[in-house]
N, C-alpha and C positions, 0 to 999 in steps of 0.2 A: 341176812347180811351177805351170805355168799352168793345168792340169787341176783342179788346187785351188782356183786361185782364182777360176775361171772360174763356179761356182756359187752362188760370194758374191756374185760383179760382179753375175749375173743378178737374187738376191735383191734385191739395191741397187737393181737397176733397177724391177723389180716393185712395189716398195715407193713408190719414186718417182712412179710413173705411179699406184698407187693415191692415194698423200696430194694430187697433181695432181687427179685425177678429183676425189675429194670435196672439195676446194678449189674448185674450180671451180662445183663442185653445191652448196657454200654461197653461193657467191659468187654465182652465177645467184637464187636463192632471196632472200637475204638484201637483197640493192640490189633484187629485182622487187618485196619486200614494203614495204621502204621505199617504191618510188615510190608507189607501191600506197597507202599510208597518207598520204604528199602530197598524193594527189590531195584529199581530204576535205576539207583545207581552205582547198586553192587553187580548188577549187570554192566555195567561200564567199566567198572575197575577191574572185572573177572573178563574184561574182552565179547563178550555175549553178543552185543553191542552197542553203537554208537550212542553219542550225547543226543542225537535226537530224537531218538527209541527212546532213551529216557528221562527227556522232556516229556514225552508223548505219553509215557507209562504215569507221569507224576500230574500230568495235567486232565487226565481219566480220574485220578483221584480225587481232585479238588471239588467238583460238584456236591462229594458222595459229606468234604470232611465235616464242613459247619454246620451241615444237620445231626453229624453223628457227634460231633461237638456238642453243638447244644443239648443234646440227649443225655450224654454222658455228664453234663452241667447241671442238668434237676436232678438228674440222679444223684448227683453230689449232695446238692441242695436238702433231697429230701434226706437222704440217709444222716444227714448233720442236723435234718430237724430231729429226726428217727429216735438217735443217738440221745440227745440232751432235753429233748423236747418230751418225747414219749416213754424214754426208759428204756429205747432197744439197744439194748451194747452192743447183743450178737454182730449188728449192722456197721460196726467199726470198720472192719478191716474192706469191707465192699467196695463201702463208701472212699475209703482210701484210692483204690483200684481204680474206683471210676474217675474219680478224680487224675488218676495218672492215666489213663484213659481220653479223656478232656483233650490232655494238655496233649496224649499222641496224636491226637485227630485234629486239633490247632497247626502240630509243627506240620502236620501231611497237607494242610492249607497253605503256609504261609509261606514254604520252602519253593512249590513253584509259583506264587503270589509276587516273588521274590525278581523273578525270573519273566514277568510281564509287564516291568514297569515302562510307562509310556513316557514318561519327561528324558530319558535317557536317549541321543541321537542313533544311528546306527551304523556306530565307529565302532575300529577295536584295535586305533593304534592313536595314545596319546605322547606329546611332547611338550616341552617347554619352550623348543625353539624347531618351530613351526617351518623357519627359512630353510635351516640348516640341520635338521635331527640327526643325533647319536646315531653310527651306525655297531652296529653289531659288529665282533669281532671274535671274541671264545667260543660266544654261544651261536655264531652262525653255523658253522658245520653242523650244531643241533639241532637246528630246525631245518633241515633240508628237505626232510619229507613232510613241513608245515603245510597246511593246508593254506595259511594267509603270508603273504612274498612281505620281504623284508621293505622294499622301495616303499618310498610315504607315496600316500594317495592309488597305488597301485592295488585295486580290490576294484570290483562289479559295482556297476553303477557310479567310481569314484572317480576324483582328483586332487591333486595333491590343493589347487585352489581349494574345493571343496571341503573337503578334508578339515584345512585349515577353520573356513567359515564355520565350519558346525562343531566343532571345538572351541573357538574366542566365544560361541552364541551359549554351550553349555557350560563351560567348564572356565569362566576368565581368568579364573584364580591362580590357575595353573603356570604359571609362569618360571624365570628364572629366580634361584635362590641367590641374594646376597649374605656371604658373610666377612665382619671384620677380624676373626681368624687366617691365620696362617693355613695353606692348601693343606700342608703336612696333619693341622690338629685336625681339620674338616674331614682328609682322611678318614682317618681311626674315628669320628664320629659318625660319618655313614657306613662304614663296616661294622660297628656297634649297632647301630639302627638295624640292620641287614639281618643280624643276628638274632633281635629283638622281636624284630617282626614276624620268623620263623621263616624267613627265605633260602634257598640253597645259595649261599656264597658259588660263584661259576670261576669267575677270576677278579683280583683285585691286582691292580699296579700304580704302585704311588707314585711311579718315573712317568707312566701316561697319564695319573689321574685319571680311571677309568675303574669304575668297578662294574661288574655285569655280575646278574643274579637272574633265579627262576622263581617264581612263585605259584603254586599247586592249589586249585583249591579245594575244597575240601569235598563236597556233593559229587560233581561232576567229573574229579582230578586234571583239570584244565590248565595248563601249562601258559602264562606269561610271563613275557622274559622285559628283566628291568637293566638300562645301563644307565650309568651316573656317568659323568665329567665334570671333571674340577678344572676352572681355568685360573690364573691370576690377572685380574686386573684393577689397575689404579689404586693398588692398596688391597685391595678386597679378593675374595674367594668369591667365584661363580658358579652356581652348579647350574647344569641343565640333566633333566634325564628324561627318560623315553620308557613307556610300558607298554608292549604289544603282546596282543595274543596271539597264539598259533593257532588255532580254530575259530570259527564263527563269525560273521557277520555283524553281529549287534556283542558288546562286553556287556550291556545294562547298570554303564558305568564302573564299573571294578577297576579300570586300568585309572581311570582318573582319581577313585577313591581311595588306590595302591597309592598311586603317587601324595596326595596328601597326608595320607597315611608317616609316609616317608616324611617329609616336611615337618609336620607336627613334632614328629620323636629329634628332628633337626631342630 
């Protein structure tokens, strides 16, 4: 009886120590490529430098992530057969590992995947009124040493015509806000919203109807600045507002997404 089952033990074992192996070889992989993809833009935030170096740092990573993804995916797979299937408990916590391993080699995909979308134009100052846009006012003195000028259409290769066109082509939605509130309650609701959203409040004045705010984002710490105006007409609350960035060329849609962002919580 034990001669029998002495080649199954063995099998068990074998098996074991492989699902171990390539669990391990995800796991090594999977957390080196994540750190690997952190560095891009803790290198940003520590000054090291710029968002383009770490574009370029996170876009070296993408080739390496959905193969080390997938690796660390059977390795899941198997250790969860391992586990229920064959009797290897040992292979619990591996298996776990790798599986968090997966998912690091996923976000080190998706994070600059995120950052090559091609339907977005290559703006990076949106409005609701196109004629006439918000101008800056608190937060001008802080963008002084912005790399993108406050004037609409005022950037390389643009116009304020232009501008306009590839805005109405991506973004129609975008437009002015009607409300049948009082200026005063619309106020306090986009100072609510502002809050909500986790924007730095910049300044708010209910005698101008004007609020201006910054919003940071999080990978890159990329600085756009948002103004709201409240007007009154014919009974109704008006809002128009403006989100523009201070750096880069292309937003890949963020200022337009901010803005609806706003809206919705409106």
């Amino acid at each position: 009886m034990s001669d029998a089952i002495a080649p199954n033990g063995a099998s068990q074992s074998n098996a074991g120590k492989l699902i171990n192996y390539l669990s391990l070889i995800a796991i090594a992989l999977g957390l080196g490529l994540a750190l690997y993809a952190l560095v891009a833009p803790i290198g940003v935030w520590l000054g090291f430098w710029d968002f383009r170096q770490g574009f370029s740092l996170l876009r070296s990573a993408a080739p390496f992530a959905l193969w080390i993804a997938g690796l660390g995916l059977v390795a899941t797979i198997a250790g969860t057969v391992g586990a229920y299937s064959l009797k290897l408990g040992n292979n619990t916590s591996l298996t776990t590992y790798a599986l968090v391993a997966t998912i690091a080699a996923g976000l080190a995909y998706s994070v600059p995947t995120a950052y090559r979308t091609t339907d977005a134009p290559p703006i990076h100052d949106i409005t609701t009124n196109t004629d006439n846009p918000p101008d800056y006012v608190v937060i001008a003195p802080l963008r002084a040493d912005a790399a993108n000028s406050m004037i609409y259409g005022d950037s390389r290769n643009m116009t304020p015509e232009r501008l306009t066109g590839l805005q109405q082509e991506a973004y129609p939605d975008i437009v002015p806000q009607r409300f049948n509130e009082s200026l005063e309650v619309v106020f306090e609701r986009v100072v609510a919203a502002v809050d909500q959203l986790g924007w730095e409040l910049v300044d708010a004045s209910l005698e101008d109807g004007r609020i201006e705010a910054t919003d940071t984002t999080f990978w890159f710490r990329f600085k756009d600045d948002v103004i709201i105006l409240l007007t009154e007409e014919g009974g109704e609350t008006v809002l128009n507002a403006r989100s523009l960035s201070r750096v880069g060329g292309s937003d890949f849609g963020a200022n337009a997404g901010r803005l609806r962002e706003l809206f919705a919580l409106l």
